[in-house]
N, C-alpha and C positions, 0 to 999 in steps of 0.2 A: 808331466801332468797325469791325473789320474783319471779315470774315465767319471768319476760323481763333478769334476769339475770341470769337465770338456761337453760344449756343446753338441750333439750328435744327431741325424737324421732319426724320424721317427720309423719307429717296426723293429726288425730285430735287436736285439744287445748283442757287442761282444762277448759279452759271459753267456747269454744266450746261445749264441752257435758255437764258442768253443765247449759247451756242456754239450752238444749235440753231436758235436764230432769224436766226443772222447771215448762215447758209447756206443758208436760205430765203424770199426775197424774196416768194414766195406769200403767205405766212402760213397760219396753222392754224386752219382754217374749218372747220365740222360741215355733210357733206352737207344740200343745200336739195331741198325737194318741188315746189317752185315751179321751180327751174331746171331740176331733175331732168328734168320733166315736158315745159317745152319743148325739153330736146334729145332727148328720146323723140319729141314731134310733128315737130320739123323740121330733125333732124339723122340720122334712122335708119341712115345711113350710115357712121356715127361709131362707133367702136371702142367695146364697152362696152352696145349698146342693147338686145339683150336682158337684162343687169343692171339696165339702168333701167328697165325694166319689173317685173321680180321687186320692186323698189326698192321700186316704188308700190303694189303689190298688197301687200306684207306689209306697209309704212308703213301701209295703210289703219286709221282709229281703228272700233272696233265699230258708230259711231253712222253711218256709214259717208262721214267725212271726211276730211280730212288735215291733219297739222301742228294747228296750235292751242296752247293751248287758247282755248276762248269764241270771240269774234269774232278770233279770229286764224285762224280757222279758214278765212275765206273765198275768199282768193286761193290760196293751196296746194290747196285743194279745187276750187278754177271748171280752175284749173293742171292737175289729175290727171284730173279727167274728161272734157276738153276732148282732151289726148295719147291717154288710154286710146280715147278713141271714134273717134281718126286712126288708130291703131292694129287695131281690130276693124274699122274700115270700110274698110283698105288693099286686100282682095280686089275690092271694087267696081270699082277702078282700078286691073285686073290685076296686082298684085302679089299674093304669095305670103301667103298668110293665116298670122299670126303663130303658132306652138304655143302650148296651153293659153290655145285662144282662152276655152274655159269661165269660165276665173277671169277675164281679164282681161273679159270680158261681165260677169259678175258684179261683178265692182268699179265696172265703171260704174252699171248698175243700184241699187247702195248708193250710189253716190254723187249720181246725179241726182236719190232720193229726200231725201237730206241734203240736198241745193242746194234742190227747190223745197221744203222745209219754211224753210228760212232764207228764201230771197227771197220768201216769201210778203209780194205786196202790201200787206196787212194790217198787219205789222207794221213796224217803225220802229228798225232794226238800227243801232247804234250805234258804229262802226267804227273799229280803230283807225290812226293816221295812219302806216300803211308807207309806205315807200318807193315812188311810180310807181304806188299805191292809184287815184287819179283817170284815169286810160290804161287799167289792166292790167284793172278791174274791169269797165267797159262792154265794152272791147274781148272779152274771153275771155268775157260772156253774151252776144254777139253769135256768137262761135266755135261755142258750144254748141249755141244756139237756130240755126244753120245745118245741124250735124251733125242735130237732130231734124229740120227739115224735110226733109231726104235720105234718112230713114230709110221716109217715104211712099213714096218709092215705090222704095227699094232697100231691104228690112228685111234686118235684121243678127239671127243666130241669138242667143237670150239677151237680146235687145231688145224682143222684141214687146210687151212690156208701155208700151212708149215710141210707140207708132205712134198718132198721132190722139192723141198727149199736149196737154198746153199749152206754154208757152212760156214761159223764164226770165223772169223783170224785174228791173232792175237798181235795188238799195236806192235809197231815196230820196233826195233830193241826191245821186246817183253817177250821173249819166244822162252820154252822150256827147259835151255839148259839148266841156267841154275836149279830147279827141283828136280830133273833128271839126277844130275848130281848128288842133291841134297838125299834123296831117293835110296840112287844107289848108295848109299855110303849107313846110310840107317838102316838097307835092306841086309848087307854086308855087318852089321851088330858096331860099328862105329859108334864114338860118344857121338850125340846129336850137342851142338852149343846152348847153352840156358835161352840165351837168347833166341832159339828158332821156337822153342818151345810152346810161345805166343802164338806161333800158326801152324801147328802140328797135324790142323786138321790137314793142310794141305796135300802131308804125305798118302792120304786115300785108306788102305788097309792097312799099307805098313803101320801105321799112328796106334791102331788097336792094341791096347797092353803092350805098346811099344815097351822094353824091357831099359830101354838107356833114360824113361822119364822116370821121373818120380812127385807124383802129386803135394804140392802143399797148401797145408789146413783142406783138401781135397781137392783142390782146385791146381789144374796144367798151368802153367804160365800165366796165371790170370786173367784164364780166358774161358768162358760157357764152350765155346764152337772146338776148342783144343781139350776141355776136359770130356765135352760128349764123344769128339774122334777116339781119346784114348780108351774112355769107355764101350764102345763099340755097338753093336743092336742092343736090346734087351734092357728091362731092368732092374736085373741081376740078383734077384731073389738068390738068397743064400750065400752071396758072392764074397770074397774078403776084405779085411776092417780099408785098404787102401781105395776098395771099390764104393765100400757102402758109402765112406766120407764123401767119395766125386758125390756120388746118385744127390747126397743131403746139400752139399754144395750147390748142384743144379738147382734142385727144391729151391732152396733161399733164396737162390738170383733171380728165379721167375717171379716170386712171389715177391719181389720189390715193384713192380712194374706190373704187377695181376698178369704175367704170362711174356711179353718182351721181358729181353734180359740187356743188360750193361754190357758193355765191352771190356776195356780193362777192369776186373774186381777180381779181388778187391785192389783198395790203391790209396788205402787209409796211410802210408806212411809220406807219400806226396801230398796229400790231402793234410794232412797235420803241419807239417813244413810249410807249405804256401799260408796257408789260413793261418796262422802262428805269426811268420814275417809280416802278413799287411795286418796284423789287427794289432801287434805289437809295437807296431811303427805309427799307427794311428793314434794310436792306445797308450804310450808309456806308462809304465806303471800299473795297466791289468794284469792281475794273477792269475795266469791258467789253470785248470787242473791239472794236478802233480802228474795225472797219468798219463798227460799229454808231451812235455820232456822225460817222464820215464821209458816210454815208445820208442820215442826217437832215440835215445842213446843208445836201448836194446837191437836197436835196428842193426848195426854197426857191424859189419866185419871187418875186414883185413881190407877189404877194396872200397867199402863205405857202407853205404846205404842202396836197397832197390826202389823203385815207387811201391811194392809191394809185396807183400809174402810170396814167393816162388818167381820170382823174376829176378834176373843179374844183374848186382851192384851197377850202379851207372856215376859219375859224375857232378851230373847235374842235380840228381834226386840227394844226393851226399853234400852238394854244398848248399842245397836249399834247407838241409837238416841241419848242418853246421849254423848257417845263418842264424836261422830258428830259435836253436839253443842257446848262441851267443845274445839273440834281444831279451831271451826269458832269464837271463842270469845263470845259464846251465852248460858255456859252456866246455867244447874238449878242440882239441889238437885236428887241425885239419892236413896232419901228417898223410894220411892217406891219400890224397889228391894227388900226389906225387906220380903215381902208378899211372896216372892219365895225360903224363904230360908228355909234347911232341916237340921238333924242335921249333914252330912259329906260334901255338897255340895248346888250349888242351881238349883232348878227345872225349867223349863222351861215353865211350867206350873201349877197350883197350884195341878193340878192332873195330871200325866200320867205315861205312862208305860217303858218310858226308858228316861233316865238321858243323857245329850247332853257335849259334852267336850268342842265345840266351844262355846255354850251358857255361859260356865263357864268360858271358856277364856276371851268373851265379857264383863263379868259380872267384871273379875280381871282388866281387862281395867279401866272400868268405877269408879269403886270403888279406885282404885288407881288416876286417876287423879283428882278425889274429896278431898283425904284422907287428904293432906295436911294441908287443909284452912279450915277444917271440925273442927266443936265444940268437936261432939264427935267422933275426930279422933282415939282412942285409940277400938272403935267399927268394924270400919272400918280397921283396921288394922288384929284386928284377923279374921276378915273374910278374907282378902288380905294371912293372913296366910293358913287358912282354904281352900282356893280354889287351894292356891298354892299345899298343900299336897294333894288335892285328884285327880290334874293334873296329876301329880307325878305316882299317885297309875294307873294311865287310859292308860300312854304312855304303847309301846307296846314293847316286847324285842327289836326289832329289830330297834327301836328309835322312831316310826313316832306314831301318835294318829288317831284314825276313830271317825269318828261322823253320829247321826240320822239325818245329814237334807242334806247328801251331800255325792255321791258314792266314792270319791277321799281321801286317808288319805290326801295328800298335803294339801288339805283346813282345815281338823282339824290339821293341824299339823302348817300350819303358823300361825293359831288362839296362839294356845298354845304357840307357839315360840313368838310370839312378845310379850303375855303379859307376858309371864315370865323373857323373855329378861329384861323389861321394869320395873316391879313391882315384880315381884318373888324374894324371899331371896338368899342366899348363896349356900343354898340347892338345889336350880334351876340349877347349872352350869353343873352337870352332864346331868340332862337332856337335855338341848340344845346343849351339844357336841354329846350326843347321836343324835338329830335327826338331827344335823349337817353332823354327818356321814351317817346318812341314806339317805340325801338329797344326795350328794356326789356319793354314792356308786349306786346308781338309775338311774341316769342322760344316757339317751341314746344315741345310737353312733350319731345320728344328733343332740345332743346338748338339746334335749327337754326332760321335764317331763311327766309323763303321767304312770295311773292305767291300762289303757287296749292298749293306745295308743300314743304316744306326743300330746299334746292339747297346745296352748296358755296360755287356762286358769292355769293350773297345772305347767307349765311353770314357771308360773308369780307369781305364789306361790314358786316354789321353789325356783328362785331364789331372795324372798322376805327374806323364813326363812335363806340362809346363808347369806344374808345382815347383818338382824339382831340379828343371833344367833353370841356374844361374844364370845370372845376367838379363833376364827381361821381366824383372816385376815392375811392368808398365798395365797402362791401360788397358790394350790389346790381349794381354794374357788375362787381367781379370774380367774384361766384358765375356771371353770364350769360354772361362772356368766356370762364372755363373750360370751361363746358359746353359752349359755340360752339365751342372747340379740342378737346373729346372727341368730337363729330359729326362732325366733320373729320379727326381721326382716325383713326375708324370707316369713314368714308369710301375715305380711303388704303386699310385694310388691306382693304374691299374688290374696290379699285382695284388690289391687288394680287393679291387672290386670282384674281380675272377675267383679268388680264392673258395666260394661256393658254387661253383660253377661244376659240370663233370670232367672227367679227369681226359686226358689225352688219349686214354686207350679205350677206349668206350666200358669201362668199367663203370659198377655203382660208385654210388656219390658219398665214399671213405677215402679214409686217406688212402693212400695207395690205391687205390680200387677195388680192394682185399674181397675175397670171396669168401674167405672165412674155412679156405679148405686148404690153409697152409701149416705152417708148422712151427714153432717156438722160436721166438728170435729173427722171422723172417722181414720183417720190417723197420727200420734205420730212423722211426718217431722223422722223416723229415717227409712233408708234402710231398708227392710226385708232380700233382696235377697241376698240369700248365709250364712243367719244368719244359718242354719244346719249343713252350713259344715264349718262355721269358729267357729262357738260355742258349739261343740260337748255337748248336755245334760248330766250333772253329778250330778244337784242337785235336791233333792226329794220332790216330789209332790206325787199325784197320779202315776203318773209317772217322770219321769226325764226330767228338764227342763234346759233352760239356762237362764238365768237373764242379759241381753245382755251388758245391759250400766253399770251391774256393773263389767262385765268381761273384757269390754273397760276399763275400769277407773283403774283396777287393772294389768294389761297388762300395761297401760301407765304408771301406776307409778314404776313396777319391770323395765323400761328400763330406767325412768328417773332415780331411785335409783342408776341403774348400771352405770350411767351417772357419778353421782354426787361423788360417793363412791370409783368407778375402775377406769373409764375410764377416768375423768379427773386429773388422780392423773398419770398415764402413764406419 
């Protein structure tokens, strides 16, 4: 069908947001606390830093942390107490002592209380696997427990209560070797891996013009907090063309968000890929812009695709661009994939430390829509067998699958449900009646999905996977889907009602919050305001982010489905 003849939720168009992504190579990311925080410590020169300041003081949660929820709480909180206390202690080191040092005193104060009731010794904190967790978490209660020792004998007004304190410790299993390590071996002029590159601040000074990075389109690893460590103080008047690009890169990031910046950016090439496959699948027969599978096939190397410009190929970002291509009529040979393969599963990496079930789901996607028209389809099949069984082996009793790149089972668990639905044997059925029923039995008294909370996002996954989980188009699944499409609903005219409302970061009432002292191109034409509270962060970075336009994209197509499936069949 084509989308002039497919009934569709009112507000955005498919043609609508895929023209909006085509022009934005960024992507639409929800301000981070975590990165926020390091260009607060060591970019204060950057356009924007009294915003990131205010940022972190109103982000603070009551209990006096940041970001979260639970144990996600704890790098975005070592993150903001660590900047805030560079921040209050700058008079020491004859600079100008920041305004409304009061609040920012106070914000550390809640927050160093929240830090050592967590890192209390004693207990046995169960962490969950972000991104650069193993670097970022030694390294910044090391940051801390510096800032307290300087506090003896230079006290800071609003701090006294910290003088002759004790001293952070760092959870259990998360002590310093690995960045020791990582350390020594970058101090010693060793390749640093693409991969570490995302947390480069961590290495301290060594990170400064480290000589083994190399910025792309100006930006470390797609990261503000790694492109400001390489960068180092200053804002490098006169500096060279690799430096001036970071400094104009930082510019653009701040000036999305009037001062907070994104975490992963850019991450336009996972950003095109997701929003591609759900609006495609919703959508048969929309024409994208051509510029949008010309991206993606450019993306491509030898090992695949990365989420984004200066980050290393992964897997998973390579078969969600395979996918992609394959529903736009564009596509190629998911030869590649090979290089990730193990002997139960495939990795997401050609090294790392935990194995990903969405990546595997993406992976049974891509190979299955290949398998066909493939020479050596008979290769391809046992792998299609191969990822089905160690699916299998990963769901959880209780039906639903978890994954490393995302706090919500819902998103590993629609991963898995479609491509089993879709390419999985016979052997599959039990398991998608399983997570059928767990979908089912989850569903809150207002109709929504949700791990901590109802969200849109997790919404729009559930009511994806009992779309596509076969065998129970009964009653039960459409009472649950409609009500799924009336919270969502609800949702919208929210989303509407707010839309002139002010923005999230106490900026004027523009898009973005634009102060008007930015610089060409620094703005992505997509609202910011209210992107916090309509896209609650669930998926893993450094800390937890939202991926904006692919959670638009996947929302529209759970209401078109329910359109297409329930509601027109009433």
């Amino acid at each position: 069908m084509s989308t002039t003849r497919t009934a569709r939720p009112a507000g955005v168009s498919p043609q609508d947001l895929l023209a909006e992504i085509a022009v934005d190579p960024m992507g639409q990311v929800t301000a981070s606390v975590y990165e926020t925080a390091r260009l607060v410590a060591s970019a204060p020169w950057l356009s924007g830093h009294r915003r990131r300041i205010e940022f972190l003081i109103r982000g603070q949660n009551p209990d006096g942390t940041w970001g979260g929820p639970g144990p996600y709480v704890l790098v975005p909180t070592l993150s903001a107490v660590e900047a805030l206390l560079t921040v209050v202690s700058a008079a020491r080191h004859g600079e100008r002592a920041v305004s409304g040092h009061s609040d920012v005193a106070g914000a550390v104060h809640r927050g160093l209380h929240a830090l050592f009731a967590r890192l209390d010794p004693q207990s046995r904190a169960v962490l969950p696997d972000t991104i650069g967790a193993e670097f970022l978490i030694p390294w910044l209660v090391g940051e801390i427990n510096r800032h307290l020792d300087a506090l003896e004998k230079h006290p800071v007004p609003g701090l006294d209560a910290w003088h002759g304190s004790g001293r952070l410790h760092t959870p259990d299993g998360w002590d310093s070797a690995p960045l020791d390590r990582l350390r020594h071996a970058a101090g010693q002029g060793h390749t640093l891996p693409p991969k570490v590159w995302h947390s480069l601040e961590a290495l301290g000074g060594i990170a400064v013009q480290a000589p083994q990075v190399r910025p792309v389109g100006g930006a470390v690893g797609c990261s503000p907090a790694a492109t400001a460590a390489w960068l180092g103080a200053g804002d490098g008047d006169g500096a060279g063309t690799e430096r001036r690009r970071a400094i104009e890169y930082l510019h653009t990031v701040q000036a999305r968000h009037d001062g907070p910046v994104p975490g992963v950016t850019p991450i336009g090439v996972f950003e095109r890929a997701w929003v591609l496959s759900a609006l495609a699948e919703a959508f048969p027969g929309t024409t994208p812009p051509r510029e949008l599978g010309h991206s993606l096939h450019a993306a491509f190397g030898d090992l695949g695709v990365p989420a984004g410009a200066g980050l290393p190929p992964d897997s998973d970002d390579t078969a969600g661009a395979l996918h992609a291509l394959a529903l736009i009529g564009r596509p190629r040979s998911p030869e590649c994939l090979w290089a990730y393969e193990s002997d139960t599963h495939f990795r997401c990496f050609t090294a790392e430390r935990t194995p990903s079930t969405s990546t595997n789901a993406h992976i049974l996607m891509a190979f299955g829509d290949h398998e066909a028209g493939a020479a050596d389809g008979a290769r391809y099949r046992r792998a299609i067998g191969k990822i089905s069984q160690w699916l299998h082996g990963q769901q959880r009793p209780d039906g639903s699958w978890i994954d490393k790149w995302h706090a919500s089972p819902y998103y590993a668990t629609v991963c898995s449900v479609s491509a089993l639905a879709r390419h999985g044997d016979a052997s599959s059925a039990v398991a998608l009646r399983a997570a059928a029923e767990w979908v089912l039995g989850t569903q809150r008294h207002d109709g929504s999905w949700g791990l901590w909370s109802g969200t849109s996002e997790e919404t729009a996954y559930a009511m994806q996977t009992l779309l596509r989980a076969p065998g129970r188009d009964d009653g039960a699944v459409r009472h649950a889907v409609l009500r799924g499409d009336a919270f969502l609903a609800a949702q919208d005219d929210v989303a509407h009602r707010d839309h002139d409302g002010p923005d999230d970061h106490g900026g004027p009432d523009t898009p973005g919050g634009h102060h008007g002292d930015g610089r060409p191109g620094e703005h992505d034409g997509h609202d910011h305001r209210g992107d916090a509270r309509r896209y609650p962060p669930l998926w893993h970075d450094k800390d937890l982010y939202a991926p904006v336009a692919v959670i638009r994209a996947e929302t529209l197509a759970a209401r078109t489905l329910a359109r297409t499936r329930i509601l027109e069949r009433q």
